[in-house]
FIZA-323902 format. One line per 5 residues: number of its first residue (from 1); their letters; for each residue x, y, z of C-alpha. Coordinates in nm, 4 decimals. Example, Ala and Ser with C-alpha at 12.3 -4.5 7.8 and 13.67 -1.06 7.14 Angstrom:
# FIZA-323902
1) AS) 1.2300:-0.4500:0.7800 ~ 1.3670:-0.1060:0.7140
***
This chain:
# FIZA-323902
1) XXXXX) 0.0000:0.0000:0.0000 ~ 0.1462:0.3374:-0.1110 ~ 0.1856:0.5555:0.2476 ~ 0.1108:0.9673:0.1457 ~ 0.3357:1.2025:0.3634
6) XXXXX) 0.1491:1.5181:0.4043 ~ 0.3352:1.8535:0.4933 ~ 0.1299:2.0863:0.6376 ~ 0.2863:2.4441:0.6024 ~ 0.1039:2.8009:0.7578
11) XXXXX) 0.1490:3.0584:0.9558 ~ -0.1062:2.9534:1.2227 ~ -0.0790:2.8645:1.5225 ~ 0.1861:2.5396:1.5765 ~ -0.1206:2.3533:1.7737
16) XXXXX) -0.3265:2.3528:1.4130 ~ -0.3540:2.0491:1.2467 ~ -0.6069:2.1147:0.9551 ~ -0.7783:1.8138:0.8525 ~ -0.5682:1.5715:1.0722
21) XXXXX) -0.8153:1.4814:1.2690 ~ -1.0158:1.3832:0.9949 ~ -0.7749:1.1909:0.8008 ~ -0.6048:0.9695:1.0263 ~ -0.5702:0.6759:0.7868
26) XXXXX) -0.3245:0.3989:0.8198 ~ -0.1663:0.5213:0.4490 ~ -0.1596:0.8719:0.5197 ~ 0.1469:1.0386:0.7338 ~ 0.0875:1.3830:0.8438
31) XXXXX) 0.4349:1.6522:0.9690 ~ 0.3282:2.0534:1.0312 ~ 0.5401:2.3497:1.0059 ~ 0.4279:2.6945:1.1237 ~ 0.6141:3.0352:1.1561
36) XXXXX) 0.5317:3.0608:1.4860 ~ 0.7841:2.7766:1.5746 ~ 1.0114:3.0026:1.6396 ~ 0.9289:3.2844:1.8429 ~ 1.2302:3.4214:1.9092
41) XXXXX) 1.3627:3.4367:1.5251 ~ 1.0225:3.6438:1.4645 ~ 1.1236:3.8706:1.7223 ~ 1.4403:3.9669:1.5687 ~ 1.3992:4.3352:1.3833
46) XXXXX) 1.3347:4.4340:1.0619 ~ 1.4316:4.0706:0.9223 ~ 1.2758:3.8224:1.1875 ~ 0.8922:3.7832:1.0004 ~ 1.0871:3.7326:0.6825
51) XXXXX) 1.3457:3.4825:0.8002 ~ 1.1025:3.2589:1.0259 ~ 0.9304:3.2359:0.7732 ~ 1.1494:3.0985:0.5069 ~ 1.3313:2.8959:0.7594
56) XXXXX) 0.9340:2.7381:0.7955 ~ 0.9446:2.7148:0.4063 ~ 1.3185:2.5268:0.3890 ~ 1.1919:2.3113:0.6335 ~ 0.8703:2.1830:0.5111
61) XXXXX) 1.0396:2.1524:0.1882 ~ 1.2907:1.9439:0.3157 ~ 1.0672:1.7461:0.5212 ~ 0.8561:1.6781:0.1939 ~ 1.1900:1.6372:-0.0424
66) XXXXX) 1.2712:1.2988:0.2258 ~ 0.9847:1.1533:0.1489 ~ 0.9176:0.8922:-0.0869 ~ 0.5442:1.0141:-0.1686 ~ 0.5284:1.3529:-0.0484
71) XXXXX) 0.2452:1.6385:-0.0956 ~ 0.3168:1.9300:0.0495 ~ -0.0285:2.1781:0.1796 ~ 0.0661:2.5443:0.1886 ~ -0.1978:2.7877:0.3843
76) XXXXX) -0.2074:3.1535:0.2698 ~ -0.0087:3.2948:-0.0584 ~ 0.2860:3.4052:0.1077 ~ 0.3573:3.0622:0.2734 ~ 0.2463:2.9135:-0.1074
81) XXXXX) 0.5186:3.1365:-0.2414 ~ 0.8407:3.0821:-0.0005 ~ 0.7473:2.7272:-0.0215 ~ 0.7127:2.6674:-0.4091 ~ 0.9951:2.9205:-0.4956
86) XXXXX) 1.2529:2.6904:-0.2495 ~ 1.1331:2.3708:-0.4153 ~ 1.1903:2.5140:-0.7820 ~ 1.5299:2.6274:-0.6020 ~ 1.5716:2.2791:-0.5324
91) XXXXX) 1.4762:2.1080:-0.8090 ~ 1.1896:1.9365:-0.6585 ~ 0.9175:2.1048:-0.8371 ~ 0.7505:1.7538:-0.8576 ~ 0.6496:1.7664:-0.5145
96) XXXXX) 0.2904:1.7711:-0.5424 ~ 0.1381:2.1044:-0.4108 ~ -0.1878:2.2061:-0.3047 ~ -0.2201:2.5626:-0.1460 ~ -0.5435:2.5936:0.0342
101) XXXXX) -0.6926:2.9762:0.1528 ~ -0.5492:3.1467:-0.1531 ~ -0.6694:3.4938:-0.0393 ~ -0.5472:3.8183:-0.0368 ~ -0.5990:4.1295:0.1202
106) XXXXX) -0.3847:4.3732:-0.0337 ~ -0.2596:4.2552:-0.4142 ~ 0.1416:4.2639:-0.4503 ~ 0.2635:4.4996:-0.6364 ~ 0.4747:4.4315:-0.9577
111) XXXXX) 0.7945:4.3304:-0.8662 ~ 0.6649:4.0439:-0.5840 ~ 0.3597:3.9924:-0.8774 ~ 0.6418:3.8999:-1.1045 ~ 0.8048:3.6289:-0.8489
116) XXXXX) 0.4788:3.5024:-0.7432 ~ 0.3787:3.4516:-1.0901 ~ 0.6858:3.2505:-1.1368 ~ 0.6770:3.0525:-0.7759 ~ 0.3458:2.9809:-0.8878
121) XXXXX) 0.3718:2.7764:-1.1635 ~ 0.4861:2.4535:-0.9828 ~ 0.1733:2.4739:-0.8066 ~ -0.0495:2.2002:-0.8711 ~ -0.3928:2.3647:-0.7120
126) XXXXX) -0.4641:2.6561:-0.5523 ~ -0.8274:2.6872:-0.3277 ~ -1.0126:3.0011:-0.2920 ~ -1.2977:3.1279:-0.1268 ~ -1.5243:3.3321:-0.3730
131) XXXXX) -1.5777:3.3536:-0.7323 ~ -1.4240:3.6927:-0.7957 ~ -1.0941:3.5944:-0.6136 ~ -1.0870:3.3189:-0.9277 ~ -1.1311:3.5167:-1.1696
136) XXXXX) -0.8652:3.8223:-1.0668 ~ -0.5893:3.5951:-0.9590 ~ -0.6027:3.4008:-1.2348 ~ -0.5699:3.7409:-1.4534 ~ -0.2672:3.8698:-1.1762
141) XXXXX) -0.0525:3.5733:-1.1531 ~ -0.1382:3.3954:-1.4960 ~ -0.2449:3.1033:-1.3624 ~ -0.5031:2.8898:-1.5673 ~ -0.8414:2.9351:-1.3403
146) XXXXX) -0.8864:2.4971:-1.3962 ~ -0.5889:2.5175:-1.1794 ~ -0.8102:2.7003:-0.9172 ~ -1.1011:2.5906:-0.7177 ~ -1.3367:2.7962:-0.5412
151) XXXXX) -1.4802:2.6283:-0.2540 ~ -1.7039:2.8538:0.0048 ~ -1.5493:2.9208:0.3701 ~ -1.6693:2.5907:0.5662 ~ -1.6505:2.5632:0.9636
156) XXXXX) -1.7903:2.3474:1.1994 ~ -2.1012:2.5238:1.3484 ~ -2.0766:2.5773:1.7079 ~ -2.3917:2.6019:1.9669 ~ -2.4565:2.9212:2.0466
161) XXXXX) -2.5445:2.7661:2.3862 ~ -2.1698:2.6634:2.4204 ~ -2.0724:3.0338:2.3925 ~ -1.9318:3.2936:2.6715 ~ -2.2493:3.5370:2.7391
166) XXXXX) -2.1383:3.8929:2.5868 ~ -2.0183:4.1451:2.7972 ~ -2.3301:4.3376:2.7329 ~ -2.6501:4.4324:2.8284 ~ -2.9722:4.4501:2.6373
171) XXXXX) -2.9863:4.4857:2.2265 ~ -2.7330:4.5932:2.0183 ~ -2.5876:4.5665:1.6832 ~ -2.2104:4.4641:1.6663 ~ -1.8995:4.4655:1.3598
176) XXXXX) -1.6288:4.2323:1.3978 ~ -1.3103:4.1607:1.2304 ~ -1.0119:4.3875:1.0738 ~ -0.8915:4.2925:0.7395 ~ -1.0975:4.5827:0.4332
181) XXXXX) -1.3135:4.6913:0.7150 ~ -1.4295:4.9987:0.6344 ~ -1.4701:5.1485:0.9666 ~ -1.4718:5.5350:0.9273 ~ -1.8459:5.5057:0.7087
186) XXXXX) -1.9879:5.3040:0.9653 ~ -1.9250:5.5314:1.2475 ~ -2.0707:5.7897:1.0474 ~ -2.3600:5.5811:1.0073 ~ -2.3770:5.4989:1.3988
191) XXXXX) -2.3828:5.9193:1.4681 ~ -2.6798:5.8860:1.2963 ~ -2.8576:5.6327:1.5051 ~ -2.7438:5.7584:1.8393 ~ -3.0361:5.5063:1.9718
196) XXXXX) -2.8579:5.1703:1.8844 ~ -2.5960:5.0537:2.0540 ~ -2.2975:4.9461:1.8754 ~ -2.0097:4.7266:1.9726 ~ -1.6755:4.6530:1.7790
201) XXXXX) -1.4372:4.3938:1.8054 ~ -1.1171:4.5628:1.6117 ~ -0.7455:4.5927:1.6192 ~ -0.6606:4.9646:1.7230 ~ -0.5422:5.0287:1.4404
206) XXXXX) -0.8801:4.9791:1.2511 ~ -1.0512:5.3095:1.4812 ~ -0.7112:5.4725:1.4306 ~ -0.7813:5.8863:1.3943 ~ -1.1414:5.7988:1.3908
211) XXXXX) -1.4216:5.9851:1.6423 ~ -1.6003:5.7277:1.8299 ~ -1.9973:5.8289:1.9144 ~ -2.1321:5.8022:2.2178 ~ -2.3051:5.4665:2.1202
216) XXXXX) -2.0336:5.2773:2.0167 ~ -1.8314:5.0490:2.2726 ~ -1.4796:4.9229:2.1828 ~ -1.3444:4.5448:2.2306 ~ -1.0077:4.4830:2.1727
221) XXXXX) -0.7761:4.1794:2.2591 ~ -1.0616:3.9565:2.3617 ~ -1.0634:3.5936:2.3297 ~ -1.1710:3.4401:2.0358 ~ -1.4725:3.2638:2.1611
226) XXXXX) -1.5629:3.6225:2.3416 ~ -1.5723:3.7688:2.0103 ~ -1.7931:3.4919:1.9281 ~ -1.9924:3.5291:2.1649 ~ -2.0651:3.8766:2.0752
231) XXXXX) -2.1607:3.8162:1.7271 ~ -2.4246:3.5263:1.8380 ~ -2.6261:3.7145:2.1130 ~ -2.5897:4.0771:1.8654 ~ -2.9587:4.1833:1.7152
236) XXXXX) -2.7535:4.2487:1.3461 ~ -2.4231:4.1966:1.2499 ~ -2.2453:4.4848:1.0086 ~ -2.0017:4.4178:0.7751 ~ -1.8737:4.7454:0.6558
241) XXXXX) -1.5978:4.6631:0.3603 ~ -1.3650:4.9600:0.2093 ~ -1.5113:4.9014:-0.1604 ~ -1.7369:4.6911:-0.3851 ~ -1.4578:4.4336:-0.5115
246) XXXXX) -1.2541:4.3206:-0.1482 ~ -1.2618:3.9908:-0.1164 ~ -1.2315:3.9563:0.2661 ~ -1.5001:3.8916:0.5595 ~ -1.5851:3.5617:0.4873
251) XXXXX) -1.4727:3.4195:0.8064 ~ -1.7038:3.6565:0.9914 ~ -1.9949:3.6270:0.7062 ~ -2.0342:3.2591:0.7707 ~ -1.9405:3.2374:1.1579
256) XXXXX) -2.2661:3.5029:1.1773 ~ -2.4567:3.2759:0.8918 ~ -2.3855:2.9974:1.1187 ~ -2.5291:3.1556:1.4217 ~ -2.8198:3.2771:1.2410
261) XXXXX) -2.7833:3.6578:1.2382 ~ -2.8849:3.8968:1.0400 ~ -2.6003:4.0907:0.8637 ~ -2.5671:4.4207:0.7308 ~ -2.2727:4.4575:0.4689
266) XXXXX) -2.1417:4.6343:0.1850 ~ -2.2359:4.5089:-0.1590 ~ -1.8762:4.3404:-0.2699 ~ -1.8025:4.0834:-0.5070 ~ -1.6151:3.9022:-0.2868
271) XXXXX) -1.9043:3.8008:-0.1176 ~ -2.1888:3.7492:-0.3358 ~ -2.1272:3.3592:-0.3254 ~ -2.2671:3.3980:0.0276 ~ -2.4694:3.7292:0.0969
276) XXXXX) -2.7077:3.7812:-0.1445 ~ -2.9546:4.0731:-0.1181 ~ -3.2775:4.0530:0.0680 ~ -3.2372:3.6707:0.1295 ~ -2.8905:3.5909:0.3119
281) XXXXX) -2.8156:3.9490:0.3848 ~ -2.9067:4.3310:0.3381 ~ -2.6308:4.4934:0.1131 ~ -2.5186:4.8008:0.0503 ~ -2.3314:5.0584:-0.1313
286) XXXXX) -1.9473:5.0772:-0.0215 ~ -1.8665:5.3809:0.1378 ~ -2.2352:5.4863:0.2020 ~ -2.3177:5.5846:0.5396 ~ -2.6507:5.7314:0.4639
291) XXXXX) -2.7927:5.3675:0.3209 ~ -2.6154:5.2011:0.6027 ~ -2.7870:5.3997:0.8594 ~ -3.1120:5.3343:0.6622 ~ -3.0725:4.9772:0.6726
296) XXXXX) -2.9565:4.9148:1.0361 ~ -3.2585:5.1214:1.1658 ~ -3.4977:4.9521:0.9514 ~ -3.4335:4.6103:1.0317 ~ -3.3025:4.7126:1.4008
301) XXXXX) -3.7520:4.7986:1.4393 ~ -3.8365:4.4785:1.2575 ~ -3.8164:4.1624:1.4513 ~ -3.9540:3.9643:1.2410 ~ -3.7464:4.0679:0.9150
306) XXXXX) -3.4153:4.0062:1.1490 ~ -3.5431:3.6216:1.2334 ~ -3.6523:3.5903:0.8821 ~ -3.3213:3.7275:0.7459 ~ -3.0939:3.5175:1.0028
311) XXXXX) -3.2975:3.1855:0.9296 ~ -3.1888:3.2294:0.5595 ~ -2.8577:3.2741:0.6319 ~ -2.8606:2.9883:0.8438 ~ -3.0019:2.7180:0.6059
316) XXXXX) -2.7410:2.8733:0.3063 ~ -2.4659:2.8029:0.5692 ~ -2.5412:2.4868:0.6785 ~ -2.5879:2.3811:0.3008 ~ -2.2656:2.5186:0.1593
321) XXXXX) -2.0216:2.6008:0.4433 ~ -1.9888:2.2870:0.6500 ~ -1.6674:2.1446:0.7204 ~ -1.7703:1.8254:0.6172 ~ -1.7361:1.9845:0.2332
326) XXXXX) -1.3791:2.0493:0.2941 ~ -1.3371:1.7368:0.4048 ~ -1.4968:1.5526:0.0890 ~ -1.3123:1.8324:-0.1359 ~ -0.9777:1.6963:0.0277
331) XXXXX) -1.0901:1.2960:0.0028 ~ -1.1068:1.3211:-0.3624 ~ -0.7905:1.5875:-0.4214 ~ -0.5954:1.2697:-0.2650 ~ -0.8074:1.0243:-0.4809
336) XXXXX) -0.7306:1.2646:-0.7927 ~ -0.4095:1.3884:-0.7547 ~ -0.2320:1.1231:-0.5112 ~ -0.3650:0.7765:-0.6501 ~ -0.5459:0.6975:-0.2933
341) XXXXX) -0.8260:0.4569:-0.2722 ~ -1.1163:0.7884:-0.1658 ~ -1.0359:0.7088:0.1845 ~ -1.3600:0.7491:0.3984 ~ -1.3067:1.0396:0.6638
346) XXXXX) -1.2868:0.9427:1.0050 ~ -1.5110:1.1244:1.2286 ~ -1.3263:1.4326:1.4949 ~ -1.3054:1.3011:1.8360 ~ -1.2980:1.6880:1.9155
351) XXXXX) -1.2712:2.0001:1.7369 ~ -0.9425:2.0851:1.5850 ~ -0.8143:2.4055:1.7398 ~ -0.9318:2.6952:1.5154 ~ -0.6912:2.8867:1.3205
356) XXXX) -0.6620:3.2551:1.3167 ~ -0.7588:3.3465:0.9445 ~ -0.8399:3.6707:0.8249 ~ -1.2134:3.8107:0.8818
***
């Protein structure tokens, strides 16, 4: 029986074991790499992000290179890039790559473009999260979209029983996550409702120069399941992105989905796989206070529009963004691409440990 090694390279946390848990079959061997395995190398200035992690990257590529049937799982682009670049360095282009969470925030500009688009090339799949991010990173790296997937955000759902009660009292409407938030137009929209309560979980940086309203309550550093917690037991969840075409929030989008919420976001691209006017979500226009305002007081006095809204969201989610769907999206990339037998997924004796991705 042929034996798979899998090398699992990311920059998450060196606890996270993807899909380990699911897969723990007697021909599949799994090794992980993360950045974060060495703390004090990141800590090292100016140089010590960069050189932990392309030590990560000569690592798993090494690990993968001693292997007699390696494939080798990069998380994230950058990871993707110091890993693929060092193999072509190597000569071991052949190592079978997938990169999963192909997702950017910010596009390189042309000089990294140019060595991405070349790193690239020895990959075998990449996996992203909305249509639109196929479609523009095929165009911005040249790489042929068959050689991309787009698979929606999938979690496991979690009970919003389970969850920490919020630090808060009474109704309120809440905006979580940091990566294309557009934070300054929904202020602007929350001086206008001076009634509503608004909480956000952010990075300082996100509020950064911006006048907070009386009505609007800051979290920052809180634990993850805290933050959680905040967007199950919120009346409406905002999503305020900085334009119509950023292809971030979907962590958030579903986590809400999941808890059945009713969300308020900007009409982007990037999401219309998932929020889709009037049935999963209210949308829109980016960098419109005005509307937003509109929208958060209308459903904020309509109860019944919220649950109707939320219940939606919840059936989309629980059709399309179960981790179960990774799972069978995984099975058959090692049937396809590795020769296995479609091995049949064990079942998690417990929740892997959650990574930190982008929302």
């Amino acid at each position: 029986m042929t034996s798979v090694h899998i090398v699992n390279h990311s920059h998450l946390s060196p606890d996270w074991r993807w899909l380990q848990h699911r897969f723990n079959a007697p021909d599949l061997n799994w090794s992980h790499h993360s950045n974060q395995q060495y703390p004090r190398l990141r800590q090292l200035p100016l140089v010590g992000e960069y050189a932990s992690r392309l030590l990560t990257a000569q690592r798993a590529i090494a690990d993968a290179a001693g292997q007699a049937h390696p494939l080798l799982i990069s998380h994230g682009p950058r990871p993707a890039y110091y890993a693929a670049r060092l193999a072509q360095l190597r000569r071991r282009s052949d190592i079978p790559h997938l990169v999963y969470s192909f997702n950017f925030t910010i596009l390189p500009g042309n000089a990294m473009r140019r060595e991405m688009q070349r790193a690239y090339r020895s990959v075998d799949r990449f996996t992203v999260f909305s249509s639109m991010e196929k479609t523009l990173y095929a165009g911005y790296f040249d790489i042929d979209p068959d050689r991309i997937d787009m698979r929606h955000w999938a979690i496991k759902p979690q009970d919003r029983a389970s969850l920490p009660p919020p630090p808060i009292a009474g109704p309120y409407v809440c905006a979580v996550g940091s990566q294309g938030r557009d934070y300054a137009t929904l202020l602007e929209a929350a001086k206008r409702l001076p009634l509503i309560p608004l909480h956000l979980v952010v990075h300082p940086e996100n509020i950064r120069g911006l006048e907070l309203p009386p009505n609007v309550t800051v979290h920052t550093s809180i634990p993850h399941a805290m933050a959680t917690g905040i967007i199950a037991h919120a009346d409406i969840m905002v999503l305020p992105l900085l334009h119509s075409q950023v292809p971030c929030g979907h962590v958030t989008a579903v986590l809400a989905m999941h808890l059945e919420r009713a969300i308020v976001a900007t009409d982007s691209a990037g999401l219309h796989d998932y929020l889709r006017q009037g049935e999963t979500a209210e949308l829109v226009p980016a960098a419109n206070p005005i509307a937003m305002a509109e929208t958060i007081e209308r459903l904020w006095q309509d109860p019944a529009a919220r649950q109707a809204l939320g219940q939606r969201a919840q059936g989309f989610a629980r059709q399309h963004c179960l981790e179960t769907h990774v799972v069978d999206y995984f099975r058959d990339y090692l049937h396809q691409r590795m020769g296995l037998p479609a091995p049949a997924p064990a079942p998690a004796p417990a929740p892997a440990p959650a990574p930190r991705a982008s929302v």
